[in-house]
NUVEXVEX-701999 format. One record per atom (N, C-alpha, C): atom name; x, y, z; residue in one letter. Coordinates in steps of 0.02 Angstrom, whole numbers. Layout:
N
 kemar     px     py     pz fimar
    CA      X      Y      Z     a
...
This chain:
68
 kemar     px     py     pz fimar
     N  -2010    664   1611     x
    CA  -1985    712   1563     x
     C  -1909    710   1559     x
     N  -1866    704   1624     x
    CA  -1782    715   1629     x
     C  -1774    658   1588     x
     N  -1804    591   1582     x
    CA  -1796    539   1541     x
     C  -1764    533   1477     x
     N  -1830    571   1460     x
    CA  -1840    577   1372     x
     C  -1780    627   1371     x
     N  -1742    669   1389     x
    CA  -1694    726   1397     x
     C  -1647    682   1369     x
     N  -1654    654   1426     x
    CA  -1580    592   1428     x
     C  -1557    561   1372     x
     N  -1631    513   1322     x
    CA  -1632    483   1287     x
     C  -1616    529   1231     x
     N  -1640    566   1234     x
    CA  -1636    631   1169     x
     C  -1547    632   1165     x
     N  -1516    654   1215     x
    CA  -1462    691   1221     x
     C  -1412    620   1184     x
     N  -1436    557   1227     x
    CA  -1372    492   1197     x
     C  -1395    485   1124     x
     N  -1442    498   1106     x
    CA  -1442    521   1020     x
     C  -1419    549    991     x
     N  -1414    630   1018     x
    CA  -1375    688   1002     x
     C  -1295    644    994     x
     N  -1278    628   1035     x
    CA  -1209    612   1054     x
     C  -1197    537   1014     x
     N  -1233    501    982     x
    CA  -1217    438    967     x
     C  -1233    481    892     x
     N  -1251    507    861     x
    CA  -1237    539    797     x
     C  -1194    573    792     x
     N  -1181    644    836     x
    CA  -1131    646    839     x
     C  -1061    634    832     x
     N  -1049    579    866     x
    CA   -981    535    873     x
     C   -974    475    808     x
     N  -1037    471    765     x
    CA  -1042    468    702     x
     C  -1028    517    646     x
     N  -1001    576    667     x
    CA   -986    621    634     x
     C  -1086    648    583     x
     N  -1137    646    621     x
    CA  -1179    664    586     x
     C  -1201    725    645     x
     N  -1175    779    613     x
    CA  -1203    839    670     x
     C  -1275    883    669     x
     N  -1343    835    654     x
    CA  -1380    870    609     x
     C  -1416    919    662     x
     N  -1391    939    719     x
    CA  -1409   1006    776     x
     C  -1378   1063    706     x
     N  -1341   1063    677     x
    CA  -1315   1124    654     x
     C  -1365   1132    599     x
     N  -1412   1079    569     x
    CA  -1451   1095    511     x
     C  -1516   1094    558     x
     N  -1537   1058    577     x
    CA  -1619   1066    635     x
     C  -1611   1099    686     x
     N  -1668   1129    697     x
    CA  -1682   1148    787     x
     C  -1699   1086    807     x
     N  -1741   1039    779     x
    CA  -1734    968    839     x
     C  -1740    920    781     x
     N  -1696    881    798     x
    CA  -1678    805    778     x
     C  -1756    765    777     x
     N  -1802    780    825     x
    CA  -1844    721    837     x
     C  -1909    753    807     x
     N  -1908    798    770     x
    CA  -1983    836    715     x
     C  -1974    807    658     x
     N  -2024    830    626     x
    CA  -2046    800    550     x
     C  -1967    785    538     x
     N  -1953    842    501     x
    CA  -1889    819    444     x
     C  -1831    772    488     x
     N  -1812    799    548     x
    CA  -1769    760    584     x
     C  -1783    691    592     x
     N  -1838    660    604     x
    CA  -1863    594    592     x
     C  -1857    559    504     x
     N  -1851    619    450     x
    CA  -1863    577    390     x
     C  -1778    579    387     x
     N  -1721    604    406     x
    CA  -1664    599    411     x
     C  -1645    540    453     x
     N  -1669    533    505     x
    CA  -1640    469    541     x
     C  -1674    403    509     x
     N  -1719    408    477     x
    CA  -1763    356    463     x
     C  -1712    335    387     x
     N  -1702    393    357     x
    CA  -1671    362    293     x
     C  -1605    352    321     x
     N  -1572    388    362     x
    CA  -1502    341    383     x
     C  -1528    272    403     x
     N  -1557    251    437     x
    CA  -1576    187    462     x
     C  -1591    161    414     x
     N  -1626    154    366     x
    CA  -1644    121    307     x
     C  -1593    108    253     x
     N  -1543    146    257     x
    CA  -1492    139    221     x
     C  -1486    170    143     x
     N  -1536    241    158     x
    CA  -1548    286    107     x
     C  -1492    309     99     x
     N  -1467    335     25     x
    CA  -1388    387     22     x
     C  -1424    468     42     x
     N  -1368    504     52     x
    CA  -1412    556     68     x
     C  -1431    605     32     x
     N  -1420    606    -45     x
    CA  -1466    634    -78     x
     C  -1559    603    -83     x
     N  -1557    559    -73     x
    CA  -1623    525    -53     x
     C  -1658    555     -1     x
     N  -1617    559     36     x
    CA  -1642    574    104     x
     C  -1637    652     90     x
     N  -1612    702     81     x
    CA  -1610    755     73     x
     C  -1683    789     -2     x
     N  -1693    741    -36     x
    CA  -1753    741   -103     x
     C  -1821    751    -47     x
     N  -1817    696     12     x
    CA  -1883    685     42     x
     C  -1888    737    103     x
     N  -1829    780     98     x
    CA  -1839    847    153     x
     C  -1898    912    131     x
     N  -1904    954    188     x
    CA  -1931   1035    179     x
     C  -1894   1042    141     x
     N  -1938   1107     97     x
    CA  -1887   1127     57     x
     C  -1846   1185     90     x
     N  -1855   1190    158     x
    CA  -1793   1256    201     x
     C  -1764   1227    221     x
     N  -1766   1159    224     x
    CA  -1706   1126    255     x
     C  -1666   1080    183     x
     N  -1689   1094    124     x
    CA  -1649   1066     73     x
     C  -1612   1110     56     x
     N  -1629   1170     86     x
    CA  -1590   1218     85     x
     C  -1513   1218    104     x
     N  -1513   1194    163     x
    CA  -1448   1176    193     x
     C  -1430   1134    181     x
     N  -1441   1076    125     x
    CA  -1405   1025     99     x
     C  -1333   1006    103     x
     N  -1299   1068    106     x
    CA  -1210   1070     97     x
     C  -1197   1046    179     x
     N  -1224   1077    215     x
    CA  -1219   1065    300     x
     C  -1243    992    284     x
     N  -1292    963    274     x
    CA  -1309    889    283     x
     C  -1247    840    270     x
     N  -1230    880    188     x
    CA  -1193    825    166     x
     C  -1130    836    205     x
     N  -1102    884    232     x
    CA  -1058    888    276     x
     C  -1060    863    320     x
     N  -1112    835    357     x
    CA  -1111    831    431     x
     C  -1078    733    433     x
């Protein structure tokens, strides 16, 4: 379990230091929507794309996304 912590956290911190802070828009990075966010960064989605294929409570916070 301390593992996956670990692995979680150098994610947190390797987005982060990408200037993508998406802790301030999710409670976790690694659930539904947080996965369709990293998946369209990885894919090389813009992020209105990626923000179209969100919840709609988290399209909510769109301004935070596009900020982050």
């Amino acid at each position: 379990m301390q593992k996956r912590t670990d692995i979680k956290n150098v994610a947190h911190a390797i987005l982060a230091s990408e200037m993508f802070h998406l802790n301030d828009v999710l409670t976790d990075i690694f659930g539904k929507n947080g996965i369709i966010i990293l998946s369209g960064i990885s894919s090389g989605k813009n992020v209105d794309q990626i923000i179209e294929s969100l919840s709609p409570n988290v399209r909510k916070k769109s301004d935070k996304i596009r900020g982050s």
